[in-house]
Each structure stands twice: as structure tokens, then as C-alpha cells.
C-alpha positions in Angstrom: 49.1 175.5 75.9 49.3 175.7 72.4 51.6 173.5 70.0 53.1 174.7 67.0 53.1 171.8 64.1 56.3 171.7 62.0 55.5 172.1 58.4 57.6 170.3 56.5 58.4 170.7 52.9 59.6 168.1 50.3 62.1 168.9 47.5 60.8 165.9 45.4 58.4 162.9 47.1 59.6 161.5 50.3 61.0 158.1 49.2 63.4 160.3 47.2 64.2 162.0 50.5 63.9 159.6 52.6 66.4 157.3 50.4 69.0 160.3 50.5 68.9 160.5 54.7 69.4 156.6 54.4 72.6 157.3 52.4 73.6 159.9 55.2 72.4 157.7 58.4 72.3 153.8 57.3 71.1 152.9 60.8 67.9 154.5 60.3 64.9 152.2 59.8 62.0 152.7 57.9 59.7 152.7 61.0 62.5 155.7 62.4 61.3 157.5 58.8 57.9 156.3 58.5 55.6 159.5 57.2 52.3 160.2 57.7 50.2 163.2 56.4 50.1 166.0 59.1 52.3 163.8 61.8 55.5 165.5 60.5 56.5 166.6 64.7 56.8 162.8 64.8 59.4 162.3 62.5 61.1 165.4 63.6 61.3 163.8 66.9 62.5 160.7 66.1 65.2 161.7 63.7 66.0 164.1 66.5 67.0 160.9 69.0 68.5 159.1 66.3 71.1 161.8 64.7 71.3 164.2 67.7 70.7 167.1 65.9 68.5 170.1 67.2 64.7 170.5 65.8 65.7 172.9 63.6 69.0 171.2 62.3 66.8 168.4 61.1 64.1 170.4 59.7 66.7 172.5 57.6 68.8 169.1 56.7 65.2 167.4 55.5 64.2 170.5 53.5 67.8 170.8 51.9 68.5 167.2 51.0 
């Protein structure tokens, strides 16, 4: 059963990004956006219960912010 890890790459550091999904979702708390080298499916998943958006709709909104 293998897993495939989501790579995810910042345009600028990720207090800058996670500031601008902040603007975009105020509810979000920093624990919902808390980052940790290599743990990036985490994130994905929470942001994915919090905004309702697909895996890939949030990967592609993170990368494009």
C-alpha cells in the first residue's frame, strides 16, 4: 500500500502564504495552518475539511496564492 506525499511548493515563505489564506478564510486558525517540514498531507487535509475544496483544489490554490 504505498502513499504518495504531496509536495508542496511556496511562492515566498509560508507566513507570507499562510497570511494571504487568512485573508481568504478568516476562520482558519493557526493550528488549522500549522506547518511542519515533510508533513505537508497534513495540512492538505485539514484545509481540505475546513474550505471543502478537493486535494488538488487546495494544492493548486496554496501554490498560486
Amino acid at each position: 500500500m504505498g502513499t504518495s506525499s504531496t509536495q508542496l511548493k511556496f511562492k515566498g515563505t509560508w507566513n507570507e502564504v499562510k497570511g494571504r489564506i487568512k485573508q481568504q478564510y478568516a476562520d482558519l486558525t493557526d493550528d488549522d495552518l500549522k506547518y511542519e517540514e515533510g508533513k505537508d498531507d497534513e495540512l492538505v487535509g485539514r484545509l481540505q475539511q475546513k474550505v471543502g475544496k478537493t486535494k488538488d483544489e487546495v494544492i493548486n490554490w496554496i501554490q498560486n496564492l
